[in-house]
N, C-alpha and C positions, 0 to 999 in steps of 0.2 A: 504494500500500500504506500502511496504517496501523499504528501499534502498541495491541495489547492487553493490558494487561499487559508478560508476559516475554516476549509471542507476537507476531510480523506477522500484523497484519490480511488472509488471499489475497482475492484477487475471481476472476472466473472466468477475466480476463483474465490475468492470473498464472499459469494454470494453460492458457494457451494458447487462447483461443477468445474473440472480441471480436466481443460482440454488436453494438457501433456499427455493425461492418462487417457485420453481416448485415443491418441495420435498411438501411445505405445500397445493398446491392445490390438491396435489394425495390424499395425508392423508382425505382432505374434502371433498373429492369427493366419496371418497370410501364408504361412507355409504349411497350416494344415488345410486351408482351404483348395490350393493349390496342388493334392494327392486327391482330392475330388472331381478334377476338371474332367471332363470330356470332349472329345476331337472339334466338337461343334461350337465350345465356349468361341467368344470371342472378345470380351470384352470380361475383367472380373470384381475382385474386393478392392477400393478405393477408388472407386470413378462415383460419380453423381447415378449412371443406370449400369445395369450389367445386360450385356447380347451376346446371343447366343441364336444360331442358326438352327432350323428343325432338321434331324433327318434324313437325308438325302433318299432313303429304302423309303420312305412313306409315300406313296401317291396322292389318296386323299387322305390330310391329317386332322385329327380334329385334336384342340387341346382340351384336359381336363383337368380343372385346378382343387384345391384343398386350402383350409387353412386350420388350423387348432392347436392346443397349450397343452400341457404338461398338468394343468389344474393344481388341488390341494396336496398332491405328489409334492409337490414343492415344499410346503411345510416341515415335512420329516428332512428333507433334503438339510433345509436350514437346522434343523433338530438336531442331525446326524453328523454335519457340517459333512458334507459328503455330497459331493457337485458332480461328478464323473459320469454320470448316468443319462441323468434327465436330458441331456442332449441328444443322446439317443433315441428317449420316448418322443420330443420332440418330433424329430424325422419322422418317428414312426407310424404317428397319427395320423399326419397328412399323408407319406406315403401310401399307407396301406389302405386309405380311403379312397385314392384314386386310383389305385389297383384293382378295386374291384371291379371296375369299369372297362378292364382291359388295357390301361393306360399305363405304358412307358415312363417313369418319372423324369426328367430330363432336369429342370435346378431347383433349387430350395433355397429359401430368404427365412432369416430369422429375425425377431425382435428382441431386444434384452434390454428390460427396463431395472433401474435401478435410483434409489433414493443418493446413495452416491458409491462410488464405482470402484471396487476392489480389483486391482487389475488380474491378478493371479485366478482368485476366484471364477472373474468372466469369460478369461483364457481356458481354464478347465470344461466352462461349461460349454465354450465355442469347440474346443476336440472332442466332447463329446457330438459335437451336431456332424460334426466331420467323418467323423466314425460312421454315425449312423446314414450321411449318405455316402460313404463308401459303400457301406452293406447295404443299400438301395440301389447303388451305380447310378447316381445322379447328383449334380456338380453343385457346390456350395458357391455360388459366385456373388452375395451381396446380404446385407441385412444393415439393421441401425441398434446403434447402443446408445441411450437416452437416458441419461445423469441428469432423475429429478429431484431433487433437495424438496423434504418436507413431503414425500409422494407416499413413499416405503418406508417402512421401521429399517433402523439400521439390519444389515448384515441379510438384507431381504430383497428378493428382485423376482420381475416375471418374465415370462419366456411367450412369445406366441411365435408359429412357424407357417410358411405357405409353401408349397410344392406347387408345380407345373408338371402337368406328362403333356405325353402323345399318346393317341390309338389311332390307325386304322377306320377310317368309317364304317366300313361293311364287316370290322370287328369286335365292335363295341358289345360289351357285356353289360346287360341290362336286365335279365330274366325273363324276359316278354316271352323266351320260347319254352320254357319251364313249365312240364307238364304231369299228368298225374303218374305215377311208377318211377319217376324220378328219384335217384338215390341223395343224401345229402351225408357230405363226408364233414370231418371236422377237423382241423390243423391244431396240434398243444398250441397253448401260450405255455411263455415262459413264465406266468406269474398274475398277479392282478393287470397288468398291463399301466393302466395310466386311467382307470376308471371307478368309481365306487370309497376313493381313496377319504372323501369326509366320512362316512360309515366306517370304514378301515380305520381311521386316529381315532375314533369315537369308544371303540372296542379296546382297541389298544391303551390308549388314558383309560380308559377303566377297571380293565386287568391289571396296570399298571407292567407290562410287558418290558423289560428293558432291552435295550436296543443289541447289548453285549450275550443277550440269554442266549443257548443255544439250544436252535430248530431243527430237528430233526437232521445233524450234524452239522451247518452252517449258523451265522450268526443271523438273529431275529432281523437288523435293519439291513443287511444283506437279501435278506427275502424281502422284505418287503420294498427294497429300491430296486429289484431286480428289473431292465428296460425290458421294454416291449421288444416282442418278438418281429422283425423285420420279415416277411414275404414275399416281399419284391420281384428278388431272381428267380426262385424254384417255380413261382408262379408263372412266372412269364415263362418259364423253359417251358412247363407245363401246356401252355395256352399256344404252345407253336406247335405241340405234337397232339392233344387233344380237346376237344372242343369243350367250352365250358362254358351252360346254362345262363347262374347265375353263382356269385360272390356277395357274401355279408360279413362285414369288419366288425366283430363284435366288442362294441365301444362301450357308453354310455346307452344303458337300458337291457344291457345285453341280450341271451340269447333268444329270450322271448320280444326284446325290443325291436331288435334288429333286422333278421332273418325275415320276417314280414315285410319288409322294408325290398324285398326282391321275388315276391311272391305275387303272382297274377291274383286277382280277388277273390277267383271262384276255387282256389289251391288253399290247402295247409301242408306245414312241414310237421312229422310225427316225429317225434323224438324220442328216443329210447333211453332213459337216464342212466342203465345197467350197462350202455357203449363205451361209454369213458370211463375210467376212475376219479373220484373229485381228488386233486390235489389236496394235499397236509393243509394248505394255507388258507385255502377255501372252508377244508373242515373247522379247522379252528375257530375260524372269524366266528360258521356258522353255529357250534356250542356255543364259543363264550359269548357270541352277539345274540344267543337267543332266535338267529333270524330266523322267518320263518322259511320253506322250500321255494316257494313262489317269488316271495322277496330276494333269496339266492340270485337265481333265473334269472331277472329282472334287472337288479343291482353288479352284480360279477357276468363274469367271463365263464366263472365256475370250471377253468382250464380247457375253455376252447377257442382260439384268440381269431380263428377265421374260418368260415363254415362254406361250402361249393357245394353246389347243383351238378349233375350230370345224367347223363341218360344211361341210365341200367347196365349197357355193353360198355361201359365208355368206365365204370368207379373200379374195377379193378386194376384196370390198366392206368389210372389217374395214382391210387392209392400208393401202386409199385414204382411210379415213377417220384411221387414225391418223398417216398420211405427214401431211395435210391440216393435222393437229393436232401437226405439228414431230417425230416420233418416227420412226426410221430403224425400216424394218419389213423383216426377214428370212422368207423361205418357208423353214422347217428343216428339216419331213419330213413325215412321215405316222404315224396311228394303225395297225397291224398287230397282225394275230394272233402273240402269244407261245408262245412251245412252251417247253423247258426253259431258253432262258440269259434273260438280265437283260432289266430292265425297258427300258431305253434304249440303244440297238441304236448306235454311233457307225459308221456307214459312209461 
């Protein structure tokens, strides 16, 4: 600070927001962002826009965009002081939303809000986003980091992320063809995913669970930061060699939410709950949280992070393909004619 007169000279930094430290986290960031590019970048991290060419194999392309947060996941993050992760679920939300649609991810822009800006910190959470579109194959080329003084409690920041694909016109996956005898497979998640997580702290402070406990031989806040499971690739291999129906990213509302969400009106999906095993972590929540079954279904993933449609001749060969390609493949149920009750039948 300086004097002017009767007045001190402010800077911006006086007023909470140091621009050194943003200039230093671009510079650190750019060589993980830069193990993300793709042949098509053209433009990347530190320009005002980032470009990037579609394709050249797409004839007609259509883009398909995403955008979504990390949510109350972030809390334990801060809880845990354990950043490493969430960059990952980041990616993961938007990617795997636009995958269901058949779509190629091609870049991803992140947001990172913060009351005032730990550089180390926002660097961890930026490798994580880079990670996760490595494990995407889609290019990190731009985002904003926004030191708001008086916004966020100390030591606290939020994340929002957007993807970009491509598909194919005449490949777009939307389940309009999804018909009754149809098999419906189901992909593990790796964990709760990035949904249900206020329900999740809610059981956890009540139990008073600590974070160092050990679960079922890892540590408690290790399972529970565990990132979302990425789809991406095995999927798209998938969708070159066999045709597929329809995809449901099982998000927020999950399996009873969602999967309707790609189901013609006059269909239900049956669901067999003896298909899968519930993961440890699901059971837990579900004793010590009292929830009830319904509410499970509804709120979690209950360890099934993405669920596909197929035609009867088509789920075995789907199944062995994506086992082949490291992904735990559940047979869940079948496509059925609806009458009055709900879209997703739990039997």
């Amino acid at each position: 600070m300086s004097k002017e007169g009767n007045k001190t000279a402010l800077s911006y930094r006086d007023a909470g927001v140091d621009i050194d430290a943003g200039d230093s986290l671009v510079e650190r960031i750019k060589p993980w962002a830069k193990r993300t590019l793709r042949p098509e970048v053209l433009g990347g991290i530190g320009g005002f826009g980032a470009l990037m060419r579609l394709p050249e194999r797409y004839k007609e392309p259509v883009l398909v965009s995403g955008t979504d947060g990390v949510g109350t996941k972030l809390k334990l993050a801060f809880e845990f002081n354990r950043h490493d992760t969430v960059g990952i679920d980041l990616v993961a939300m938007s990617v795997n939303d636009i995958l269901v649609q058949g779509a190629e991810p091609l870049f991803f822009l992140d947001y990172f809000a913060c009351g005032k800006l730990d550089v180390a910190v926002a660097e961890t959470v930026v490798r994580g986003i880079a990670q996760g579109c490595e494990q995407a194959g889609c290019a990190l080329i731009g985002g904003e980091t926004a030191e708001m003084p008086g916004m966020y409690p100390d030591g606290e920041y939020d994340l929002a992320g957007f993807a970009v694909g491509v598909v194919e016109r005449g490949q777009i996956v939307n389940g309009s063809t999804i018909a009754e005898g149809d098999v419906v497979l189901g992909l593990a998640s790796s964990g709760a995913h990035s949904n249900g997580y206020a329900l999740i702290r809610k059981i956890v402070a009540r139990e008073g669970m600590a974070a160092d406990a050990d679960f079922y031989g890892r540590r408690f806040a290790d399972v529970l930061l565990e990132p979302t499971r990425i789809y991406v690739k095995p999927l798209l291999a998938l969708m070159a060699q066999v045709p597929v129906k329809g995809m449901a990213h099982i998000t927020g509302g999950g399996l009873t939410g969602n999967i309707p969400r790609i189901l013609p009106e006059h269909l239900a999906a049956q669901i067999h709950i003896v298909s899968w095993p519930m993961p440890p972590l699901f059971c837990w929540l579900q004793e010590h949280g009292g929830v009830l079954p319904t509410e499970m279904y509804r709120t979690f993933n209950c360890g099934v992070g993405m669920v596909l449609v197929l035609a009867a001749e088509h789920a075995d060969m789907a199944a062995k393909k994506l086992t082949q390609a490291g992904e735990t493949v559940y047979r869940l149920g079948e496509v059925v004619s609806r009458g009055v009750g709900d879209a997703v039948l739990m039997v």
